[in-house]
Chimera marker file (.cmm) of the C-alpha trace (Angstrom):
<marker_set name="trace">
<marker id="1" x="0.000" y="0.000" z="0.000" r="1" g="1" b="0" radius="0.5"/>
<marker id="2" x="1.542" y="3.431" z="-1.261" r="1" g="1" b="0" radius="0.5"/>
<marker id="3" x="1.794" y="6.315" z="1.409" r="1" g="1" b="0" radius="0.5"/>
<marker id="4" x="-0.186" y="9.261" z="1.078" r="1" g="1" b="0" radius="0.5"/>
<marker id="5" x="1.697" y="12.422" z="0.148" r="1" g="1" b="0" radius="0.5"/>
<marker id="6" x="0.852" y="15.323" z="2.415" r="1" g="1" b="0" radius="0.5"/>
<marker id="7" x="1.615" y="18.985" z="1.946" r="1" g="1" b="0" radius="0.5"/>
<marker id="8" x="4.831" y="20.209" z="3.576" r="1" g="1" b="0" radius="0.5"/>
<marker id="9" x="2.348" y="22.496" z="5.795" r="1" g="1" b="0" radius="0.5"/>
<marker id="10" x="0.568" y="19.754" z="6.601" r="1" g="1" b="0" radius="0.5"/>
<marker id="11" x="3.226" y="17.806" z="7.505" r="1" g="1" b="0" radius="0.5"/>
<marker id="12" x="5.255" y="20.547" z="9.640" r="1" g="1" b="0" radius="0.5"/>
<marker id="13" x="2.002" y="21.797" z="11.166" r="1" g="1" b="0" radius="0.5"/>
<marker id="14" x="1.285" y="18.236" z="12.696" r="1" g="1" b="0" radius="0.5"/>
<marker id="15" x="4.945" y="17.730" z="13.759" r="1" g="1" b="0" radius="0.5"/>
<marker id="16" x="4.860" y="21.021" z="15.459" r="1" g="1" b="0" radius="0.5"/>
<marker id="17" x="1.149" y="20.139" z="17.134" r="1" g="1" b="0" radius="0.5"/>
<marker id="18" x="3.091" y="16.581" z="18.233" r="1" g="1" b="0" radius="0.5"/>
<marker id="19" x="6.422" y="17.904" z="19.451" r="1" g="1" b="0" radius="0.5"/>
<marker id="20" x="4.326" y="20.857" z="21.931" r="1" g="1" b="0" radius="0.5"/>
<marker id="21" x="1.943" y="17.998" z="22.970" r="1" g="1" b="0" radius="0.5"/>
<marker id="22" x="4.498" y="15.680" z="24.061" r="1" g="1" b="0" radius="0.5"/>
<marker id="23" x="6.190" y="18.620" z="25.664" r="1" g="1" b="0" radius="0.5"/>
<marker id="24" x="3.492" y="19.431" z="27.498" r="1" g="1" b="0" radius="0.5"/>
<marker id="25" x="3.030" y="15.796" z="29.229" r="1" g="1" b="0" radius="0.5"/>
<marker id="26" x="6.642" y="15.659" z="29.911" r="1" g="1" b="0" radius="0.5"/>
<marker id="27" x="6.875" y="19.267" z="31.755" r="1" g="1" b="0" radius="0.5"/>
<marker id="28" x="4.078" y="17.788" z="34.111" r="1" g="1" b="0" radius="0.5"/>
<marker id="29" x="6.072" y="14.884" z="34.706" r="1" g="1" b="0" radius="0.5"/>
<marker id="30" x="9.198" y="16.711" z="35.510" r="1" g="1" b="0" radius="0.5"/>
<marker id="31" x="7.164" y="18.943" z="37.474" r="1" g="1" b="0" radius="0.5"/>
<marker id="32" x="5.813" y="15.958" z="39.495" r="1" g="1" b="0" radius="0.5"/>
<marker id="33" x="9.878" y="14.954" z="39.759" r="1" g="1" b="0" radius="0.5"/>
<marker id="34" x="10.998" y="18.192" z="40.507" r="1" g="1" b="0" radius="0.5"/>
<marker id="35" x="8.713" y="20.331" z="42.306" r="1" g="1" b="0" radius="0.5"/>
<marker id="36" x="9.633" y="23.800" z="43.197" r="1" g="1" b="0" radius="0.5"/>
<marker id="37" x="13.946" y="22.766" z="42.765" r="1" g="1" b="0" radius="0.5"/>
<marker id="38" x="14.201" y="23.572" z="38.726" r="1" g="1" b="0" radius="0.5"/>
<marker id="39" x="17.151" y="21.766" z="37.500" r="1" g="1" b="0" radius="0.5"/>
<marker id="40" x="17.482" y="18.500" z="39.241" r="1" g="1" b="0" radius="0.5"/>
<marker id="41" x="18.532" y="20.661" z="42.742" r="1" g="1" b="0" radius="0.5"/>
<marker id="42" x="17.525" y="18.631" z="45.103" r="1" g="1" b="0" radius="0.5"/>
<marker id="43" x="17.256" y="15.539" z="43.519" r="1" g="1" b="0" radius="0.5"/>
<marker id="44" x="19.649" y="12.846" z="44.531" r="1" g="1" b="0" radius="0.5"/>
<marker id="45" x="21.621" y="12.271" z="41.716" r="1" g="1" b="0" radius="0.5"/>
<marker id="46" x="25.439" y="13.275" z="40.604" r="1" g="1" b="0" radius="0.5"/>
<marker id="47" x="25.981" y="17.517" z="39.636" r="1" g="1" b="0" radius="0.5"/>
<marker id="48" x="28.767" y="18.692" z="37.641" r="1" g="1" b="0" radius="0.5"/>
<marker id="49" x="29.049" y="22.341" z="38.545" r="1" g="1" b="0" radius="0.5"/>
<marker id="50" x="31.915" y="23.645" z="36.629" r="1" g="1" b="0" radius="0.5"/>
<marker id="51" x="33.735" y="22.577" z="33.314" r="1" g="1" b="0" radius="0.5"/>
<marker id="52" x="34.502" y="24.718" z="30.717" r="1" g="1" b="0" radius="0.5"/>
<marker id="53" x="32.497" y="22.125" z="27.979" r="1" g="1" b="0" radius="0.5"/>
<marker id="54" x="29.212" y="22.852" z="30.101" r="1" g="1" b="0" radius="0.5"/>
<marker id="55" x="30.187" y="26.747" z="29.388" r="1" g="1" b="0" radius="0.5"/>
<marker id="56" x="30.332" y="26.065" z="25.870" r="1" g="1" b="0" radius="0.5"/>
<marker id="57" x="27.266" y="23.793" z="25.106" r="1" g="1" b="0" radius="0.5"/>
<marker id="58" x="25.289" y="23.727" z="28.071" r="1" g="1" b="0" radius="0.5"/>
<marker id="59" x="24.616" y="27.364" z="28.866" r="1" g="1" b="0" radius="0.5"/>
<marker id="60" x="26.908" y="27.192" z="32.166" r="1" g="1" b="0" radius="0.5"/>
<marker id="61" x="23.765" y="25.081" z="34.134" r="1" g="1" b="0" radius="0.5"/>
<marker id="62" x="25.473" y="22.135" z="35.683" r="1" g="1" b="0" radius="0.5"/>
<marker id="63" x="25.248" y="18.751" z="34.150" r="1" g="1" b="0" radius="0.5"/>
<marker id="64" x="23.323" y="16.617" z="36.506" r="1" g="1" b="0" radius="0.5"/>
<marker id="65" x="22.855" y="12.788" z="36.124" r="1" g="1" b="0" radius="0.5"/>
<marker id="66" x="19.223" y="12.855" z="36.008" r="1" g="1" b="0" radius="0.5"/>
<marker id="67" x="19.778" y="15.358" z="32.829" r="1" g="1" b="0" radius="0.5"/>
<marker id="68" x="21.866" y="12.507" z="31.511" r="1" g="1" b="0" radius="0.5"/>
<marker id="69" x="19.787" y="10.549" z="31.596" r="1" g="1" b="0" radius="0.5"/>
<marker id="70" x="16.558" y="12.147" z="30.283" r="1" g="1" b="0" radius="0.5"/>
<marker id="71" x="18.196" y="13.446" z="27.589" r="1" g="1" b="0" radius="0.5"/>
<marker id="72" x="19.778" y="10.707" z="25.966" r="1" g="1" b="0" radius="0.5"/>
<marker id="73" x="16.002" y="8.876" z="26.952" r="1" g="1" b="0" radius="0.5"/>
<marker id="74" x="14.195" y="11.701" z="24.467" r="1" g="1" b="0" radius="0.5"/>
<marker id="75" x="16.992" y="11.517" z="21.957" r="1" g="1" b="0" radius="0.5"/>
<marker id="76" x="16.176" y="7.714" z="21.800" r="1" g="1" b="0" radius="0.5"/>
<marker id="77" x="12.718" y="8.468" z="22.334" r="1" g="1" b="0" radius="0.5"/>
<marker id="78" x="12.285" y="10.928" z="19.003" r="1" g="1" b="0" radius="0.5"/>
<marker id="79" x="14.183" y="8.522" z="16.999" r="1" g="1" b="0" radius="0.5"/>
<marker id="80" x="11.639" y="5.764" z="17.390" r="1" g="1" b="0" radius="0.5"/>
<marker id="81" x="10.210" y="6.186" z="13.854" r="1" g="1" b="0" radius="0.5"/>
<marker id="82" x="13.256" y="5.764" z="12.024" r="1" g="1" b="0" radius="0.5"/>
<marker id="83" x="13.222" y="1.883" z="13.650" r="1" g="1" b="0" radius="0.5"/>
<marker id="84" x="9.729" y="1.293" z="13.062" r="1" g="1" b="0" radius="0.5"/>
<marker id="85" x="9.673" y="2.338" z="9.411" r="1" g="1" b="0" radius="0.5"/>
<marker id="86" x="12.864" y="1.978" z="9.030" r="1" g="1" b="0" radius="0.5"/>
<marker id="87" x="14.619" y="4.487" z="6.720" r="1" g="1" b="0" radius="0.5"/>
<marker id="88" x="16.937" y="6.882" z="7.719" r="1" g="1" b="0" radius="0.5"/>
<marker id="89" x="18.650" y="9.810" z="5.932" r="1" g="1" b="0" radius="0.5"/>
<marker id="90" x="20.084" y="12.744" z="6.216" r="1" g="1" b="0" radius="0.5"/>
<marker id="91" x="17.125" y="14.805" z="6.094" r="1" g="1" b="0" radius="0.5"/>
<marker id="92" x="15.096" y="12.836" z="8.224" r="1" g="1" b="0" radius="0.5"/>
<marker id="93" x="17.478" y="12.843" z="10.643" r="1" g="1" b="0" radius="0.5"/>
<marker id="94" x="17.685" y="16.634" z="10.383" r="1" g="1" b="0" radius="0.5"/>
<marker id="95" x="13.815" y="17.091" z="11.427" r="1" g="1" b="0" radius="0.5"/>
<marker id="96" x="14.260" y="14.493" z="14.712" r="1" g="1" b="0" radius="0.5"/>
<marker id="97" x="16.891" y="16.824" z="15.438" r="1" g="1" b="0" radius="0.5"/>
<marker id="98" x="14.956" y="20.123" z="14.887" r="1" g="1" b="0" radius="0.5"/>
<marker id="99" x="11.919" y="18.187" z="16.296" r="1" g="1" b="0" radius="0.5"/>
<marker id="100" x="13.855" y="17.539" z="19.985" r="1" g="1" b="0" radius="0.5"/>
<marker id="101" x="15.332" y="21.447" z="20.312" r="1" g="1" b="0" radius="0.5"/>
<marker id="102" x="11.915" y="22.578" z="19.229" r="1" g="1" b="0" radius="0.5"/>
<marker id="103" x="10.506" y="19.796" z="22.105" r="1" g="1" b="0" radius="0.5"/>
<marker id="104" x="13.391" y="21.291" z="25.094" r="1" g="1" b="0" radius="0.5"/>
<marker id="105" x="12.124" y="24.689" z="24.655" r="1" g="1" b="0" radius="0.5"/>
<marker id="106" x="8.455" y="24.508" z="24.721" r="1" g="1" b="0" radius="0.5"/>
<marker id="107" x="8.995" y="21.319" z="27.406" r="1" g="1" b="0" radius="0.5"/>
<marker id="108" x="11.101" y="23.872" z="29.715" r="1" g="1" b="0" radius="0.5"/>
<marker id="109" x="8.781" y="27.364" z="29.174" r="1" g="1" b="0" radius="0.5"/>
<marker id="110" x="5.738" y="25.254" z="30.217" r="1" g="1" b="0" radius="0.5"/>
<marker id="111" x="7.492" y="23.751" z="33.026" r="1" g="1" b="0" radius="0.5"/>
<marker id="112" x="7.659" y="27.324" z="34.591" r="1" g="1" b="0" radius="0.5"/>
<marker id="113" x="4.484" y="28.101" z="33.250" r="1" g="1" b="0" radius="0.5"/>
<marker id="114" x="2.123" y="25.005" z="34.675" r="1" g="1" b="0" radius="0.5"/>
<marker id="115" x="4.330" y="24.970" z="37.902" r="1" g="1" b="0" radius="0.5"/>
<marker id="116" x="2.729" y="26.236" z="40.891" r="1" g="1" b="0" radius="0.5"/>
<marker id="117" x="6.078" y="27.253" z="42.343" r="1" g="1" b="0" radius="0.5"/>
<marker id="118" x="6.915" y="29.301" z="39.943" r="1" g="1" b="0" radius="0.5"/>
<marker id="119" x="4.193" y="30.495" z="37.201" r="1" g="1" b="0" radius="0.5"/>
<marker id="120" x="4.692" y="33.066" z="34.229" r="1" g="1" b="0" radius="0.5"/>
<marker id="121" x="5.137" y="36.146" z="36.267" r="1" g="1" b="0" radius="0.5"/>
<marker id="122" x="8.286" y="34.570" z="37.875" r="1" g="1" b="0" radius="0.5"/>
<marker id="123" x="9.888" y="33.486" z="34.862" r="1" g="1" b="0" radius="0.5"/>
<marker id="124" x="12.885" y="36.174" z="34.550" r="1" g="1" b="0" radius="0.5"/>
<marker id="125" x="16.690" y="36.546" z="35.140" r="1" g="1" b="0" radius="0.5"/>
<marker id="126" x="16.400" y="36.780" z="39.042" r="1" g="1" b="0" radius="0.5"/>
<marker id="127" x="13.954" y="33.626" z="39.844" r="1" g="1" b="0" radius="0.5"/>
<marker id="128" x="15.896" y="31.458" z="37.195" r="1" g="1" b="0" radius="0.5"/>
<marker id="129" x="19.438" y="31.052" z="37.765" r="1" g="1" b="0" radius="0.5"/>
<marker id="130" x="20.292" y="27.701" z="36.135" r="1" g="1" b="0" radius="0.5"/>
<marker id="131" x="19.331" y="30.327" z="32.947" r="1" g="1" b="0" radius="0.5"/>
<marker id="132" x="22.387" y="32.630" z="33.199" r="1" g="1" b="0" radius="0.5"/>
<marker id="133" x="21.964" y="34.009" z="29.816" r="1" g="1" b="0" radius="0.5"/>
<marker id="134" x="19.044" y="35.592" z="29.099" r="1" g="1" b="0" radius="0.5"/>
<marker id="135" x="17.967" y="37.743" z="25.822" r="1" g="1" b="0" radius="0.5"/>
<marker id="136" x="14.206" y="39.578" z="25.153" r="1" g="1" b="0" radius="0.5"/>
<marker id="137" x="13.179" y="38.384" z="27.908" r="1" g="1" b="0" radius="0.5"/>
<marker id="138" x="13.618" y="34.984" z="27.409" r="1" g="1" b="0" radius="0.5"/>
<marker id="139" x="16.708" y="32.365" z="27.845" r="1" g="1" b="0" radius="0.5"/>
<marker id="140" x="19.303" y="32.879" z="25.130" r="1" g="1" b="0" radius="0.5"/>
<marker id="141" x="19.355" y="28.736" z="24.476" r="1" g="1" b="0" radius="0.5"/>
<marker id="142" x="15.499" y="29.779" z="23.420" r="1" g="1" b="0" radius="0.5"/>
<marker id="143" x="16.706" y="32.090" z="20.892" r="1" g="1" b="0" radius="0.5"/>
<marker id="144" x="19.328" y="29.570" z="19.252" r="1" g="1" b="0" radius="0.5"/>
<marker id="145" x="17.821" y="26.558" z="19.376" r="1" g="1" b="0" radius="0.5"/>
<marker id="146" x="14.391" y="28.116" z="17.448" r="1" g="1" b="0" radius="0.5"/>
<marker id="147" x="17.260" y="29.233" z="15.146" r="1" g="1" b="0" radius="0.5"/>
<marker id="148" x="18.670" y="26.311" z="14.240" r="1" g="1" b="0" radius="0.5"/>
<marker id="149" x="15.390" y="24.212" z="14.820" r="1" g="1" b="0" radius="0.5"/>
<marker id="150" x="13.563" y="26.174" z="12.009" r="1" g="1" b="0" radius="0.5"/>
<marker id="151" x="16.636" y="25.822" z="9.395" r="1" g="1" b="0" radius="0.5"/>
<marker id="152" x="16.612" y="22.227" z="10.109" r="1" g="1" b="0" radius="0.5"/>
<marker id="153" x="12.919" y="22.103" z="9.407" r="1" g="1" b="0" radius="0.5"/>
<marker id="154" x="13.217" y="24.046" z="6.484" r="1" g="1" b="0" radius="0.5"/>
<marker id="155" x="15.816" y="21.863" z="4.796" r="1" g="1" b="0" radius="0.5"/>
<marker id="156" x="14.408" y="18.915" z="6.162" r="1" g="1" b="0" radius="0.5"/>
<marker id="157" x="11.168" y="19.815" z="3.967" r="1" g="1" b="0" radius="0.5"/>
<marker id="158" x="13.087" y="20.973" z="1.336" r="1" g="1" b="0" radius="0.5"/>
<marker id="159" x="12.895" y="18.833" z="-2.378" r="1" g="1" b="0" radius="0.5"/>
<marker id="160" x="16.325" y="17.524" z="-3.075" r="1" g="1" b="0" radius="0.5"/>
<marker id="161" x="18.440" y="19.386" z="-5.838" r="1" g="1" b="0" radius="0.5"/>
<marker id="162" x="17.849" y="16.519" z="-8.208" r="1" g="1" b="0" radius="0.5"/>
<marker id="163" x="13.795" y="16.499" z="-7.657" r="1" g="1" b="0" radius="0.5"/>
<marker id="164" x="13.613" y="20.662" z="-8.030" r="1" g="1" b="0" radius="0.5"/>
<marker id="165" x="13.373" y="20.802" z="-11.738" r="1" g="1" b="0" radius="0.5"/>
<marker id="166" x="11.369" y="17.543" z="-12.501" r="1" g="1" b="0" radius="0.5"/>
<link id1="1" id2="2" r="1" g="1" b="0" radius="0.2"/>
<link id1="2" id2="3" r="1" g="1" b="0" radius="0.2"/>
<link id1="3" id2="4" r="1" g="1" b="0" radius="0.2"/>
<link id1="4" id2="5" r="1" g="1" b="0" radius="0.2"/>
<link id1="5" id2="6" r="1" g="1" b="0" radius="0.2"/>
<link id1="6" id2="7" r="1" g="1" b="0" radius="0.2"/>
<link id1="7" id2="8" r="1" g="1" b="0" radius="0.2"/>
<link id1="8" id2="9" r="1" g="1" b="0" radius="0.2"/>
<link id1="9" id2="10" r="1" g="1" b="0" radius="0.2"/>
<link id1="10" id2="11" r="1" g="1" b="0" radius="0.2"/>
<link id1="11" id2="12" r="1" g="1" b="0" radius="0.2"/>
<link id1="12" id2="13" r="1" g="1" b="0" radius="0.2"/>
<link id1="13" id2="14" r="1" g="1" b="0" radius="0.2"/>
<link id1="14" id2="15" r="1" g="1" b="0" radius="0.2"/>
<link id1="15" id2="16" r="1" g="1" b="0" radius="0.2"/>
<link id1="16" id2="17" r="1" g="1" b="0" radius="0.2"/>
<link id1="17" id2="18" r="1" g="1" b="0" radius="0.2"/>
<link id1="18" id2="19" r="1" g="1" b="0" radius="0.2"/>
<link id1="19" id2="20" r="1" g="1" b="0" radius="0.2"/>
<link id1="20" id2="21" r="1" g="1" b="0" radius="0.2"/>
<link id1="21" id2="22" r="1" g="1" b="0" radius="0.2"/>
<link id1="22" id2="23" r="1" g="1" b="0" radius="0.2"/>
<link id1="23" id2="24" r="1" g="1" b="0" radius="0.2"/>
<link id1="24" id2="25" r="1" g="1" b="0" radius="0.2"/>
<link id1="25" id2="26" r="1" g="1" b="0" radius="0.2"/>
<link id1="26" id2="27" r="1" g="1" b="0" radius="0.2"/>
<link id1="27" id2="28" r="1" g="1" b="0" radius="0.2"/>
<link id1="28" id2="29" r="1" g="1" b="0" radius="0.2"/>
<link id1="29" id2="30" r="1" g="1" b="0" radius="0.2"/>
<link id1="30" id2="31" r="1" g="1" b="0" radius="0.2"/>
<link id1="31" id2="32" r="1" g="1" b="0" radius="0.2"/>
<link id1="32" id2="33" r="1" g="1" b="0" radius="0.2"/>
<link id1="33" id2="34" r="1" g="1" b="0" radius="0.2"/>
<link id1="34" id2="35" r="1" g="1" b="0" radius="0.2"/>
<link id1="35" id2="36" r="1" g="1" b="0" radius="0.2"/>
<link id1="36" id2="37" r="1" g="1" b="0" radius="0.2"/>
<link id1="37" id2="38" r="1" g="1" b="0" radius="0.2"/>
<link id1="38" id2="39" r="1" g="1" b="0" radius="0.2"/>
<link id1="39" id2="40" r="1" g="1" b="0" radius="0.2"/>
<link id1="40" id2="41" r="1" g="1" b="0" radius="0.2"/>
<link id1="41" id2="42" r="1" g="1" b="0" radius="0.2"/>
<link id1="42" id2="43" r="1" g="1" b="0" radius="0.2"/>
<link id1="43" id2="44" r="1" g="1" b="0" radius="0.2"/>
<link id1="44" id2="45" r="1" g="1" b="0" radius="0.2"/>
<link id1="45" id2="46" r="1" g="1" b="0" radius="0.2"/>
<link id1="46" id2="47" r="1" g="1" b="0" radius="0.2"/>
<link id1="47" id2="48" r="1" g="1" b="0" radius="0.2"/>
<link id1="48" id2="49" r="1" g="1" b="0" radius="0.2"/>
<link id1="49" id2="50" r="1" g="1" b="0" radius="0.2"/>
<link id1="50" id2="51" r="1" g="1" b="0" radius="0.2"/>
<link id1="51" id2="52" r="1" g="1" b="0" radius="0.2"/>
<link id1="52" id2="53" r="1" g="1" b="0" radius="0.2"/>
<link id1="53" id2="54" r="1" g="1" b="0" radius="0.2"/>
<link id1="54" id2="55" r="1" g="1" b="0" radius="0.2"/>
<link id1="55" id2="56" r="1" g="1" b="0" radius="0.2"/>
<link id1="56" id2="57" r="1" g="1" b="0" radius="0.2"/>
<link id1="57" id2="58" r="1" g="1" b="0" radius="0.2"/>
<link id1="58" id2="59" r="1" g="1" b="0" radius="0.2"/>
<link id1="59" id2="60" r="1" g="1" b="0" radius="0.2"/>
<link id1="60" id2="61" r="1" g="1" b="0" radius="0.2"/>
<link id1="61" id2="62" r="1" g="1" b="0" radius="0.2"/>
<link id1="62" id2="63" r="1" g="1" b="0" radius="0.2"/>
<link id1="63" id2="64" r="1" g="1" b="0" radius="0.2"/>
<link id1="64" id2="65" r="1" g="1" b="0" radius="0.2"/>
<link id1="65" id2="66" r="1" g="1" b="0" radius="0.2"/>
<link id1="66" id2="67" r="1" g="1" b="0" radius="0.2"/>
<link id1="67" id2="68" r="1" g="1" b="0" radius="0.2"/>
<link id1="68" id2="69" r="1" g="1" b="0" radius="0.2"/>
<link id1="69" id2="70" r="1" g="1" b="0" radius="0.2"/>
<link id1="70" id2="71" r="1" g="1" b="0" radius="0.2"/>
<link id1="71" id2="72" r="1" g="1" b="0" radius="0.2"/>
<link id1="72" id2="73" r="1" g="1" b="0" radius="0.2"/>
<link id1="73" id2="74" r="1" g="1" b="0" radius="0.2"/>
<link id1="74" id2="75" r="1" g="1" b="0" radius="0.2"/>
<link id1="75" id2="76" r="1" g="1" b="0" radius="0.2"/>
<link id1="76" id2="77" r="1" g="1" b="0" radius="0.2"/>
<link id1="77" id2="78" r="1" g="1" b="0" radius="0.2"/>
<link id1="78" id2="79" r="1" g="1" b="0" radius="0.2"/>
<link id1="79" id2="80" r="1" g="1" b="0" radius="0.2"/>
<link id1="80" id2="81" r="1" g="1" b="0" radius="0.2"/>
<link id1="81" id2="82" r="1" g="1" b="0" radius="0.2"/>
<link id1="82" id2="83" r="1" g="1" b="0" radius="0.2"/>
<link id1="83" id2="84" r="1" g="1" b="0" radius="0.2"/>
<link id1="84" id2="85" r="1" g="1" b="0" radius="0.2"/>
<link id1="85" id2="86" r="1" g="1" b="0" radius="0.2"/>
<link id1="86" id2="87" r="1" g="1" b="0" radius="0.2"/>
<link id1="87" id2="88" r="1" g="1" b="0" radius="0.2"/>
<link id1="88" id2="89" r="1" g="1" b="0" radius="0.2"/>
<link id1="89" id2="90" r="1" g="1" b="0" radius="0.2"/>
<link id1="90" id2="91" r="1" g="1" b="0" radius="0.2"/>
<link id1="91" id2="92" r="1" g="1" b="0" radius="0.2"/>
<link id1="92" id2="93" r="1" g="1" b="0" radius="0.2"/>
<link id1="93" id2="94" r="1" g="1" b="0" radius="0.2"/>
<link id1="94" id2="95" r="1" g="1" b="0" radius="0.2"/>
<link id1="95" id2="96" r="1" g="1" b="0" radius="0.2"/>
<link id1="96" id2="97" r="1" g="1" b="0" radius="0.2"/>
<link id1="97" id2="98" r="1" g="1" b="0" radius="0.2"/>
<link id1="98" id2="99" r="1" g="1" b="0" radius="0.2"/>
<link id1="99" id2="100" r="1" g="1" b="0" radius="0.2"/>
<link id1="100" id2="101" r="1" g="1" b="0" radius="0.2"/>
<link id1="101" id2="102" r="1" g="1" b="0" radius="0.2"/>
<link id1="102" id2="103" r="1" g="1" b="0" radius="0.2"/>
<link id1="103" id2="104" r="1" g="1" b="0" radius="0.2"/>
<link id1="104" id2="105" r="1" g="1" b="0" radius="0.2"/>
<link id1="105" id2="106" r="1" g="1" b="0" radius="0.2"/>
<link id1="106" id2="107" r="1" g="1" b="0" radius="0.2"/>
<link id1="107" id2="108" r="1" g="1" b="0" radius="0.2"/>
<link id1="108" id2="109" r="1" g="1" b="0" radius="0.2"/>
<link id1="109" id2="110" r="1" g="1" b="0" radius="0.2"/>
<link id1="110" id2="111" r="1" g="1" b="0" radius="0.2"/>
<link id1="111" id2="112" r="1" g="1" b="0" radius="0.2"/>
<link id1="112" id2="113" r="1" g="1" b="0" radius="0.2"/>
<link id1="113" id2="114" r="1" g="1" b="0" radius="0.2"/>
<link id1="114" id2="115" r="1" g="1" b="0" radius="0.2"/>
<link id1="115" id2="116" r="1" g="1" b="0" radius="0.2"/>
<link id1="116" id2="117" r="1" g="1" b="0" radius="0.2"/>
<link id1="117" id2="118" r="1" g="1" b="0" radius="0.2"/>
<link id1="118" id2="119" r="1" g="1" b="0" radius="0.2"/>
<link id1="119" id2="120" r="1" g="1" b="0" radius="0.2"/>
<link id1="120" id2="121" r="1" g="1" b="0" radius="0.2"/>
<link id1="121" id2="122" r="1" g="1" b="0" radius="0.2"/>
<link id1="122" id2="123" r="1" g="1" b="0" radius="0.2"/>
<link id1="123" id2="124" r="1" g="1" b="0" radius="0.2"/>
<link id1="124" id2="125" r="1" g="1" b="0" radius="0.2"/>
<link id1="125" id2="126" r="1" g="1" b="0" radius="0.2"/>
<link id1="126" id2="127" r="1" g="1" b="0" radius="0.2"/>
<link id1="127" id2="128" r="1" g="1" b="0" radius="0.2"/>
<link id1="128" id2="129" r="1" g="1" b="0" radius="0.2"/>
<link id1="129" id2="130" r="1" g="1" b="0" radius="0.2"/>
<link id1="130" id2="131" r="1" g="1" b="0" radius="0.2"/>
<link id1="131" id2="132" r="1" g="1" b="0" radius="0.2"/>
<link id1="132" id2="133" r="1" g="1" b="0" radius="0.2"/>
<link id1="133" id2="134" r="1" g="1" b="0" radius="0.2"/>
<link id1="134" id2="135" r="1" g="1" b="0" radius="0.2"/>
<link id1="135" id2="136" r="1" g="1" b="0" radius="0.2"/>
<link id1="136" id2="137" r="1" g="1" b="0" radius="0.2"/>
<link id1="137" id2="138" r="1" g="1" b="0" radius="0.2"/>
<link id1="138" id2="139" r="1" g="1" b="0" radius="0.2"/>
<link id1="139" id2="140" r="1" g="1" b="0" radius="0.2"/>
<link id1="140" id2="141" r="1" g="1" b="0" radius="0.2"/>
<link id1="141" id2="142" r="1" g="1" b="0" radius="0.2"/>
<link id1="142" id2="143" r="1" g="1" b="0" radius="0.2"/>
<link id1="143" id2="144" r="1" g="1" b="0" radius="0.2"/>
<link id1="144" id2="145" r="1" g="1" b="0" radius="0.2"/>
<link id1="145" id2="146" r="1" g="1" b="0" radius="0.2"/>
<link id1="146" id2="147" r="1" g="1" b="0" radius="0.2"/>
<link id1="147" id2="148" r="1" g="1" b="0" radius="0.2"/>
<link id1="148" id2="149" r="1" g="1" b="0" radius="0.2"/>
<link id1="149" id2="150" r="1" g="1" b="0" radius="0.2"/>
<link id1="150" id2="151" r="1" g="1" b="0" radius="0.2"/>
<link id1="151" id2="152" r="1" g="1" b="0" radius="0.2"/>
<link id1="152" id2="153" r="1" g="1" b="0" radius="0.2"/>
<link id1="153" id2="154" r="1" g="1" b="0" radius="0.2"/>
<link id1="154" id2="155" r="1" g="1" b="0" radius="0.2"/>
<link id1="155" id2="156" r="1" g="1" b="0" radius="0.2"/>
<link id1="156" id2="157" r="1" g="1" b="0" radius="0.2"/>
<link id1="157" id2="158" r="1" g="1" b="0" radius="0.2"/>
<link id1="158" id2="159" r="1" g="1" b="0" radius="0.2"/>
<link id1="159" id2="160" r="1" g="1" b="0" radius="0.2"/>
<link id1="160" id2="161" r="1" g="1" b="0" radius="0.2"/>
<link id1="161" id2="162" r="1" g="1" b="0" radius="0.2"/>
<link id1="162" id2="163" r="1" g="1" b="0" radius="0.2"/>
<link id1="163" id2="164" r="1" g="1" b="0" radius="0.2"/>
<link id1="164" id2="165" r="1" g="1" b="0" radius="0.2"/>
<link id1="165" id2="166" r="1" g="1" b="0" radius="0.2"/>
</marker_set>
């Protein structure tokens, strides 16, 4: 049986849908986890405070074991589809990428914002120091990651070269 096509809109419109949905469930778990200590704090697990790599790619927040952990769990997680149909490629791999920094963000915003302890009107600079860089308002990893998230969509939806002109 031949797969459907679907528009590109479609297509990226559902993803997007998908990606803030399962977002959503997992800020309630990690608010169920958590509580009121963002960033693993009181959770007993092992904390890296200080290394010049979590400077670099990590924003400066400590690297905690549970973060270990739960990331490489959603990395495996959003890769599921490759092993159930499974095809990979370049471009497919581009979107699970996009897919998972597009899934961080909204997972993290609504973990302030459904959290009792902490709620929209405490999400700044001053109540959120695992964020130490902050830009408009918002954490600077935001910023980038919708960046790069939205020209990994974009290429990921993108015909081929060789399928432009046909």
């Amino acid at each position: 049986m031949e797969k459907k096509q679907r528009s590109w809109r479609i297509e990226l419109a559902l993803l997007v849908i998908w990606t803030a949905l399962t977002a959503f469930f997992f800020a309630n778990v990690e608010i169920q986890i958590e509580g009121p200590a963002g960033w693993a704090s009181s959770l007993p697990t092992w904390r890296v405070e200080k290394h010049w790599l979590l400077d670099l790619f990590w924003g400066g927040r400590p690297m905690t074991g549970y973060h270990a952990w739960v990331f490489s769990f959603m990395f495996l997680v959003f890769h599921l589809g490759v092993f159930i149909d499974l095809t990979w490629s370049f471009r497919t791999e581009a979107r699970i990428i996009a897919s998972l920094m597009l899934f961080w963000i909204i997972e993290d915003f609504l973990w302030f914002v459904l959290n009792p302890a902490f709620g929209i009107h405490n999400f700044s600079p001053h109540k959120v120091p695992w964020h130490k860089q902050w830009f408009l308002h918002m954490p600077l990893d935001y910023w980038t990651l919708t960046v790069v998230s939205a020209l990994l969509l974009w290429w990921s939806f993108a015909k081929p070269r060789t399928e432009r002109y046909l």
